[in-house]
C-alpha positions in Angstrom: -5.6 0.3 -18.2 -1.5 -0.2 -18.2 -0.7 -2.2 -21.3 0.1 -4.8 -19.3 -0.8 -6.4 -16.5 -0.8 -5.3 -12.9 1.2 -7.0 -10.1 -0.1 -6.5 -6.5 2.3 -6.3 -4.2 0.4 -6.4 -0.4 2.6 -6.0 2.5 1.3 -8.2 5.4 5.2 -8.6 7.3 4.6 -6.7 10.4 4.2 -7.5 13.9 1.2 -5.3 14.9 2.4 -5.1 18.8 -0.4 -2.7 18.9 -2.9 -4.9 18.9 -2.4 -6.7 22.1 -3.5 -10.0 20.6 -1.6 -13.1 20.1 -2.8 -13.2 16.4 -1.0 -12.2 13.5 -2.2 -8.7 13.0 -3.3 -9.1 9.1 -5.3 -12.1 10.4 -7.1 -10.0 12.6 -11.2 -10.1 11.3 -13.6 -7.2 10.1 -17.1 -8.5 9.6 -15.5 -12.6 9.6 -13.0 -11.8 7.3 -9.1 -11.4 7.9 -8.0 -8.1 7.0 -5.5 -9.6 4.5 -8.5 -11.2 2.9 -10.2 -8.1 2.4 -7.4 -6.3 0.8 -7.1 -9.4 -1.4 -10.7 -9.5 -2.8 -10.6 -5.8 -3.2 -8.1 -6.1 -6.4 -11.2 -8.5 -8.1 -11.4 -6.2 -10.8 -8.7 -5.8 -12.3 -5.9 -7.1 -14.7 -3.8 -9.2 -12.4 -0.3 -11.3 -13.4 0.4 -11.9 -9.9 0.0 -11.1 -6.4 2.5 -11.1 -3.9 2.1 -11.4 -0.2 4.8 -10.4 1.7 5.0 -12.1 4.7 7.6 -11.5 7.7 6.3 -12.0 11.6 4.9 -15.0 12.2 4.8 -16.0 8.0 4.0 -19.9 8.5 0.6 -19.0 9.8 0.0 -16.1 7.8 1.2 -17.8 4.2 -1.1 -21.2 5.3 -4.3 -19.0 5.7 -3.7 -16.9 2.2 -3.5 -20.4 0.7 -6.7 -21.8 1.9 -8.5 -19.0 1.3 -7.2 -16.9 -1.4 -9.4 -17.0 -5.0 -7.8 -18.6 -7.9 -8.0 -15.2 -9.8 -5.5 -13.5 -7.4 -3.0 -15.4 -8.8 -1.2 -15.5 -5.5 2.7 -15.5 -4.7 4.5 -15.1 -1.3 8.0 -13.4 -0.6 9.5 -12.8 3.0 10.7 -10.1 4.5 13.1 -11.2 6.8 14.3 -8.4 9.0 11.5 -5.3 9.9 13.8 -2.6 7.9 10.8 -0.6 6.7 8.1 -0.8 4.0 11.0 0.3 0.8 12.3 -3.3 2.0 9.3 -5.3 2.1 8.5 -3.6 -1.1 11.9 -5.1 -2.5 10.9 -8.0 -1.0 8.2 -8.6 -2.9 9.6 -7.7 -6.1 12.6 -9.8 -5.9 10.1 -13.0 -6.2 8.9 -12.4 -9.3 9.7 -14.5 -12.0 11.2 -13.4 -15.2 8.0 -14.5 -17.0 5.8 -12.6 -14.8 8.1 -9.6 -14.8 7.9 -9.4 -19.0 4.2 -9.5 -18.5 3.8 -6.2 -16.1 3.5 -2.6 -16.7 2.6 -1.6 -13.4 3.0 -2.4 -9.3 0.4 -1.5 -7.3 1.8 -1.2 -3.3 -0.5 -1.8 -0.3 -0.7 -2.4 3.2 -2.5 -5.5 4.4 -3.9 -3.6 7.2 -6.3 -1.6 4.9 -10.1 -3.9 4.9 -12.7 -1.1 4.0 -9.9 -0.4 0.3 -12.8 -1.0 -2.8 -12.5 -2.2 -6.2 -13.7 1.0 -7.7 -11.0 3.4 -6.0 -8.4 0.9 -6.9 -9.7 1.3 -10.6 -9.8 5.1 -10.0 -6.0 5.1 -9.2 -4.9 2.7 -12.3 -7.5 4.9 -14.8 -5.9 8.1 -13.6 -2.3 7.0 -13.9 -2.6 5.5 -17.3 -4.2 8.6 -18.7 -1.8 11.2 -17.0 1.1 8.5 -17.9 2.2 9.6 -14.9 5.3 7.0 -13.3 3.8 6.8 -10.2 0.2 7.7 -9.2 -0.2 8.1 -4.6 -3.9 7.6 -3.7 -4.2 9.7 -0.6 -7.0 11.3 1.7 -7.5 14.6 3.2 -8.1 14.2 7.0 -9.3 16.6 9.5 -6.4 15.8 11.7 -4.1 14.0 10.4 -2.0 13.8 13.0 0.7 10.3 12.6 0.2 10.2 8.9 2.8 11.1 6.1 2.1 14.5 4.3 2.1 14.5 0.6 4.2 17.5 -0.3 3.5 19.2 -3.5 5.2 21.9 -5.7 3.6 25.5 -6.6 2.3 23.4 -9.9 0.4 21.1 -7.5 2.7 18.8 -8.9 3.7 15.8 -6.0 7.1 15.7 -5.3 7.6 13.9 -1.7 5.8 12.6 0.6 8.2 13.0 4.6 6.5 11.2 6.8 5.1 12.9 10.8 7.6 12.3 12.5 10.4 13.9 10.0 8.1 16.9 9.1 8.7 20.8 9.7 6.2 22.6 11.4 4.9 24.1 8.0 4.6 20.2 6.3 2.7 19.2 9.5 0.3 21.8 8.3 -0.7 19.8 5.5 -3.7 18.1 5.3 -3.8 15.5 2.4 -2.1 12.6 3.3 -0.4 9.4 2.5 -2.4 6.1 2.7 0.3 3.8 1.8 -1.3 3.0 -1.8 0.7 3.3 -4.8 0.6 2.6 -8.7 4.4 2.5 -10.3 5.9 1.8 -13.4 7.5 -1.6 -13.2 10.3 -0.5 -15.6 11.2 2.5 -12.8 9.9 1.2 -9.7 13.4 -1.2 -9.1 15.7 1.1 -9.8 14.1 3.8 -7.7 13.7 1.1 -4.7 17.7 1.2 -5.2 17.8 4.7 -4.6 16.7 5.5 -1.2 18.5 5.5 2.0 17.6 4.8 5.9 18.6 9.0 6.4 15.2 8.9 8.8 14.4 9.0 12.0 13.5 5.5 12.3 16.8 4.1 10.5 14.5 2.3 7.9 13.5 2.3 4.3 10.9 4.1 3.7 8.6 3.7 0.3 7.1 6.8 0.5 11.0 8.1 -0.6 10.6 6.3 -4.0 8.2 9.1 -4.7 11.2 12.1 -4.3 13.3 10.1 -6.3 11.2 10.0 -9.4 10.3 13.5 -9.1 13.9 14.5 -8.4 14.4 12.6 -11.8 11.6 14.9 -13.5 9.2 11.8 -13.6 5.8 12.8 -13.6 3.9 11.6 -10.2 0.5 12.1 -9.9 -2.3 11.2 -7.4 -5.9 10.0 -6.6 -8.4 11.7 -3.9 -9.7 8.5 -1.9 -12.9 8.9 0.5 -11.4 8.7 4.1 -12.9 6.0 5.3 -11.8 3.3 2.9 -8.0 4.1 3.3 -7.9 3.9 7.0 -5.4 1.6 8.4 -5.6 -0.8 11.5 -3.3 -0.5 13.8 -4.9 -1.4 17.5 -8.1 -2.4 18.8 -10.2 0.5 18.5 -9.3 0.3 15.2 -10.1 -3.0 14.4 -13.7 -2.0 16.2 -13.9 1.2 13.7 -13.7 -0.9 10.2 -16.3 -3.1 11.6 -18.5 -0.3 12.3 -17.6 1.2 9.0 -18.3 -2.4 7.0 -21.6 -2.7 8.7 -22.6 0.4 7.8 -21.6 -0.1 4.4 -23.2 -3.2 4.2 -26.7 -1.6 5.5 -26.5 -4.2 8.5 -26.0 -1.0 11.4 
């Protein structure tokens, strides 16, 4: 485990138009419990300062339910992202909140999406165990998909080494070959993880800041950046109905109730 603590940053800001519903999209339920929630009570086991939600579209609602039902352990904190400029600014977001108490205490930032229910304790261990015994800077969890068509490659060097991650939409024909992808999951170094936040631009097709460029900077730097195999089927996201009806298979099924 990191020397010190862990802070949890889990970004829960956008609007999910996707889901044709009127409700917040990280309030949306698998198994009768909002997605948020889940992601939440997956990070039970381990060595938390803090917790930051980062809220953004419709924040009063989503903020009111993390209060009433968050667990004491998670320690939890809110920051808002104000404008939708991409997840390398919701990440900032969330860092800017911390106090300086909380920041002396942490050696790490774990990154997630809110939209991620079926996440477990044990991979989330698996990804903090592997990047404290590589001492790797930054440590991806990704999945290898069958078609993983929409989802950023992770691009590696003839070592094996990772050195990017481009997302689908900015990929050459070769990169969209690649079948181990990102999940939006990520262990940093809290010493690096601001300044390397400072270093990316919106030079993308969607004009944003993307998070997944932290991970060329580091390596551009020479940092070490590392990664964890996760099953499939705990990293997918939700991102529209069918979805939302796929994770509640998946939880049932898990839960020996289908």
């Amino acid at each position: 485990m990191p020397s010190g603590g862990v802070c949890a940053i889990i970004l829960a800001a956008g609007e999910g138009s996707r889901m044709k519903s009127d409700r917040p999209k990280p309030l949306h339920e698998v198994c009768g419990k909002s997605m948020v929630m889940h992601v939440v009570h997956s990070l039970e086991s381990i060595p938390l300062v803090a917790t930051v939600v980062v809220v953004g579209h419709r924040a009063p609602e989503v903020t009111a339910h993390v209060k009433q039902n968050a667990p004491d352990w998670a320690r939890i904190q809110f920051a808002t992202q104000h404008e939708q400029n991409g997840t390398g600014d919701a990440a900032a977001a969330g860092l800017s909140g911390l106090s300086s108490d909380i920041s002396s205490n942490t050696s790490a930032v774990l990154v997630m999406p809110g939209d991620t229910p079926l996440l477990t304790s044990h991979t989330i261990n698996r990804l903090i165990t592997e990047h404290t015994a590589s001492k790797n800077v930054a440590t991806v969890l990704t999945a290898v998909l069958d078609d993983p068509t929409g989802y950023g490659r992770i691009v590696r060097d003839s070592n094996e080494n990772v050195v990017g991650i481009v997302e689908h939409r900015d990929a050459s024909p070769e990169e969209l070959t690649i079948r181990e992808i990102n999940t939006g999951i990520y262990l940093f170094d809290f010493d690096l993880f601001g300044p390397a936040l400072k270093g990316i631009g919106t030079n993308n097709s969607q004009a944003e800041y993307y998070l997944t460029d932290v991970v060329a900077v580091l390596a551009s730097a020479g940092h070490s950046v590392g990664s964890v195999i996760a099953p499939a089927s705990e990293t997918a996201g939700v991102n529209d109905p069918q979805q939302l009806a796929d994770a509640e298979r998946e939880m049932l099924r898990r839960n020996g109730t289908l």
